[in-house]
DRENFITOR-63425 format. One line per 8 residues: number of its first residue (from 0); their letters; for each residue x negated, y, z of C-alpha. Coordinates in nm, 3 decimals. Each point is the difference from the previous one (the first is absolute). Example, Ala and Ser with C-alpha at 12.3 -4.5 7.8 and 13.67 -1.06 7.14 Angstrom:
% DRENFITOR-63425
0	AS	-1.230,-0.450,0.780 | -0.137,0.344,-0.066;
This chain:
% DRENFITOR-63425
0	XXXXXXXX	2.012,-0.035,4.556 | -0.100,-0.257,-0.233 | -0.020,0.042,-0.390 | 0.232,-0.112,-0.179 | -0.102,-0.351,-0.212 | 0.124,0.210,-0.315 | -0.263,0.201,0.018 | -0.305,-0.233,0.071;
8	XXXXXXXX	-0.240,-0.068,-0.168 | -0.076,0.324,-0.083 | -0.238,0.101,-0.296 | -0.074,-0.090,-0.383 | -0.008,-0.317,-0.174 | -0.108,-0.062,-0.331 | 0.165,-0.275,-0.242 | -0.138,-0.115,-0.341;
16	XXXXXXXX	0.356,-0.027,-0.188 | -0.026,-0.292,-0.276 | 0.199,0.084,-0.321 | 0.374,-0.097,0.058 | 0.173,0.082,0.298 | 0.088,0.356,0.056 | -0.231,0.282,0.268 | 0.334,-0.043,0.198;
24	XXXXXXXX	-0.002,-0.409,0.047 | -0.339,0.027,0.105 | 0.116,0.277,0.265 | 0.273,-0.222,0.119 | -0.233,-0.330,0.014 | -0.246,0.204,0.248 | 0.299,0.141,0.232 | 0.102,-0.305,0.034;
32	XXXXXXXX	-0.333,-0.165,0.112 | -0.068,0.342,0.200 | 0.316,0.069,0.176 | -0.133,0.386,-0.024 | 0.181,0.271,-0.230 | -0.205,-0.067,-0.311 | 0.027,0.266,-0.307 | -0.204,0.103,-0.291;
40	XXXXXXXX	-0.230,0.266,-0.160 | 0.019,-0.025,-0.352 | 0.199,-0.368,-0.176 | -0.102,-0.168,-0.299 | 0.196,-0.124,-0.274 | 0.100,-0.387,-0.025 | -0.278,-0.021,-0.243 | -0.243,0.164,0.118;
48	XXXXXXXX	-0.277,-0.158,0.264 | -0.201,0.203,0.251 | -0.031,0.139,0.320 | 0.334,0.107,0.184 | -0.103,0.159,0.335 | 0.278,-0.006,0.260 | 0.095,0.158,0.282 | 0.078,-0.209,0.348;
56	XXXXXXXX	0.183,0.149,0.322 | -0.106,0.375,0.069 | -0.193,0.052,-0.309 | 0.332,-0.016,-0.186 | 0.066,0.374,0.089 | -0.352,0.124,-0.203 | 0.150,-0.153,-0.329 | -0.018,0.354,-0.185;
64	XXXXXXXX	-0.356,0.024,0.087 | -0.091,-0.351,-0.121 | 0.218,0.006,-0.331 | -0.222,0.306,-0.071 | -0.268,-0.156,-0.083 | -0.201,-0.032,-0.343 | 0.045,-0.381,-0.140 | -0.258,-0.169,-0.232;
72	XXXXXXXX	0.144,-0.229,-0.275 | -0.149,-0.276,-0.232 | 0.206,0.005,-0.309 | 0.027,-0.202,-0.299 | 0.193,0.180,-0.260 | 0.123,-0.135,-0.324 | -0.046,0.229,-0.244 | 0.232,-0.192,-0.267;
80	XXXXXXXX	0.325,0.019,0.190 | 0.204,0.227,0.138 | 0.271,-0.108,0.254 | 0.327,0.164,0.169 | -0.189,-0.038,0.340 | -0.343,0.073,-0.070 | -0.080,-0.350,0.091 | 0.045,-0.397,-0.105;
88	XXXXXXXX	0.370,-0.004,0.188 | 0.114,0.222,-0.232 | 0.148,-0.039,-0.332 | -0.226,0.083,-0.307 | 0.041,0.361,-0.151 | -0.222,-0.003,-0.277 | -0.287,-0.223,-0.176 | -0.295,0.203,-0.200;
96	XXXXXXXX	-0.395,-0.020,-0.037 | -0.234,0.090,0.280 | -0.172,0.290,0.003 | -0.360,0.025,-0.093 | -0.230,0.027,0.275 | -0.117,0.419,-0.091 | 0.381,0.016,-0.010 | 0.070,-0.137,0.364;
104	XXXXXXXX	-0.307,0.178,0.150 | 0.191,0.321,-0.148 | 0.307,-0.087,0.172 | -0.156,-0.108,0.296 | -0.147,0.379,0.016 | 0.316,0.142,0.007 | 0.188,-0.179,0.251 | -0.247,0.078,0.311;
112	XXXXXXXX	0.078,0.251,0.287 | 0.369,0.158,0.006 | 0.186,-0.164,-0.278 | 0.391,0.015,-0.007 | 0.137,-0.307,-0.161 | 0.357,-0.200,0.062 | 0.052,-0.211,0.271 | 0.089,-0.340,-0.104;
120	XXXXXXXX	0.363,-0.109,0.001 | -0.119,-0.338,0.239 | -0.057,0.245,0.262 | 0.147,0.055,0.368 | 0.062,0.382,-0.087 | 0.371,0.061,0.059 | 0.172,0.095,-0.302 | 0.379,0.156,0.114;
128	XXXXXXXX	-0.078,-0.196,0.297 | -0.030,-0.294,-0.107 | -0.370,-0.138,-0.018 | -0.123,0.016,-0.381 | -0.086,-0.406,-0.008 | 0.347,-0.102,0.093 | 0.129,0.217,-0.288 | -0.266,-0.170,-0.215;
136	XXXXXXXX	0.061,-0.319,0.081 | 0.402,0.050,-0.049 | -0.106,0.130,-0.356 | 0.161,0.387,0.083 | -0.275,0.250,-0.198 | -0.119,0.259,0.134 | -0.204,0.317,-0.078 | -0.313,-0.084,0.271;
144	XXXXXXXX	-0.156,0.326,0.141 | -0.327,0.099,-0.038 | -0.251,0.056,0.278 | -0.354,0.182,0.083 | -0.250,-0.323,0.026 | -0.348,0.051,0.103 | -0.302,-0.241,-0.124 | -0.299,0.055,0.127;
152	XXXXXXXX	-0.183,-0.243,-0.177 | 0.077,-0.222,-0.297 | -0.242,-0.207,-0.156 | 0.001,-0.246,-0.273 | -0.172,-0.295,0.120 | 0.019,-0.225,-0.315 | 0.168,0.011,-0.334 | 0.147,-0.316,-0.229;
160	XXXXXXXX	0.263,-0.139,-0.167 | 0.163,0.289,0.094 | 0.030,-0.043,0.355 | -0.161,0.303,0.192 | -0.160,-0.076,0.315 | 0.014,0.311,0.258 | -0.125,0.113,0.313 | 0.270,0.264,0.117;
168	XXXXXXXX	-0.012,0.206,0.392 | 0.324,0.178,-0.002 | 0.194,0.236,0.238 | 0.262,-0.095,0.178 | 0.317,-0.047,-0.247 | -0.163,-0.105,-0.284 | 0.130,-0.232,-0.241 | -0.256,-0.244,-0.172;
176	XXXXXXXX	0.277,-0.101,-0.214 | 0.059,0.314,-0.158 | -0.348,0.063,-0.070 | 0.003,-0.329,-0.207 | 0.315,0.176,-0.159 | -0.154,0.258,-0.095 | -0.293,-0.204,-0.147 | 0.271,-0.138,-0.220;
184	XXXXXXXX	-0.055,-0.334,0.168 | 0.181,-0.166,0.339 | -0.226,-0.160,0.315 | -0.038,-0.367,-0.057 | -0.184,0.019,0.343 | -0.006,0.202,0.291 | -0.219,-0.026,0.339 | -0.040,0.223,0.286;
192	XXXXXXXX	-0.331,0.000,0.159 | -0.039,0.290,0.227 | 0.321,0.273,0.185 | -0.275,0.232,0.141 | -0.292,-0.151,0.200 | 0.170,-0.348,0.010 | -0.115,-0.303,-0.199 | 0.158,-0.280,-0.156;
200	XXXXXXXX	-0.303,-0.159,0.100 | 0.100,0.025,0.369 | 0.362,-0.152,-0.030 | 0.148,-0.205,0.261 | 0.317,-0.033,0.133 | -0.062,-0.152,0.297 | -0.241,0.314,0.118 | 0.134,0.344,0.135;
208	XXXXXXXX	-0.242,0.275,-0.073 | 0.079,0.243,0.330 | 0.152,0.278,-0.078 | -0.295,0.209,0.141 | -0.274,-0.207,-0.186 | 0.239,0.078,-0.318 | 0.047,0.410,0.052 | -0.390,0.024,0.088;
216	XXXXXX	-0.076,-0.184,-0.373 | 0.245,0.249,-0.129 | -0.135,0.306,0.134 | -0.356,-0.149,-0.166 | 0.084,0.054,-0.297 | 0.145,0.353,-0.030;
């Protein structure tokens, strides 16, 4: 019996999302071109810029396994401002002085391994069922819950005009945003470079990794 189109091309591909349209339109734009089932394992905010890697026909059944993954981040985090969102989209909080650099390197220390901090409020966590960014955006407050985040490693790759530079590999379900929060600053810029063994490096949209090639560079790494 033959397979059904829906589910071919089976496998991974991996898409280099440019800052403005949202994890999901990037999604759609590759279903379309694919004809395949096409999800995700792990979106990015509007803003943000990075790898997305999806899922095409089959592979869209292993989406727990792939959203599991650690993610690495290049941040650049504004120290002087902080904003509702945790990023530039959202409205200003607060204006102050940056920190010194012996003062960030102190803060730095304390925010790796298992930190529990808020999620942001521009967030897809459901909130009374209803997803917390819709609330946010229809200007309903909320009390955001906090959460176990895991960083692995954080470093601070430069340092001026108080804009941090950071190198951040995070566990699954970790917010870049509120680590910026709790800097006391927002993200000015966010970009994804690795989910697991996969590279930005090796985007392209118009290549399906098979689905065995991508399990075998999974089990690699554990």
């Amino acid at each position: 019996m033959p397979v059904p189109k829906a589910l071919e091309p089976t496998g991974v591909i991996l898409a280099d999302k440019p800052a403005g349209p949202s994890s999901f339109a990037v999604v759609a734009r590759v279903r379309a071109r694919t004809g395949a089932k096409t999800g995700h394992a792990g979106t990015l905010d509007p803003f943000a810029t990075g790898l997305l890697v999806l899922l095409s026909g089959r592979a869209t059944s292993l989406q727990d396994r792939f959203m599991k993954l650690d993610k690495r981040y290049m941040a650049e985090v504004d120290l002087r401002v902080r904003t509702t969102t945790g990023d530039p989209e959202g409205e200003q909080l607060d204006e102050h002085d940056a920190p010194e650099r012996h003062e960030l390197e102190a803060a730095l220390a304390g925010l790796r391994g298992e930190i529990e901090l808020p999620i942001p409020a521009a967030s897809a966590v459901k909130i009374r069922g209803e997803r917390a960014y819709r609330l946010h955006r229809q200007g309903v407050a909320v009390e955001m819950p906090t959460r176990v985040m895991r960083v692995h490693e954080l470093e601070l790759l430069s340092y001026a005009g108080g804009i941090a530079r950071l190198d951040l590999l995070v566990g699954s379900g970790t917010y870049v945003r509120s680590i910026a929060d709790a800097l006391g600053g927002h993200c000015a810029t966010l970009r994804r470079t690795e989910v697991g063994p996969f590279r930005v490096e090796e985007a392209d949209e118009s290549r399906v990794v098979p689905l065995e090639d991508a399990l075998s560079r999974l089990a690699s790494v554990r």
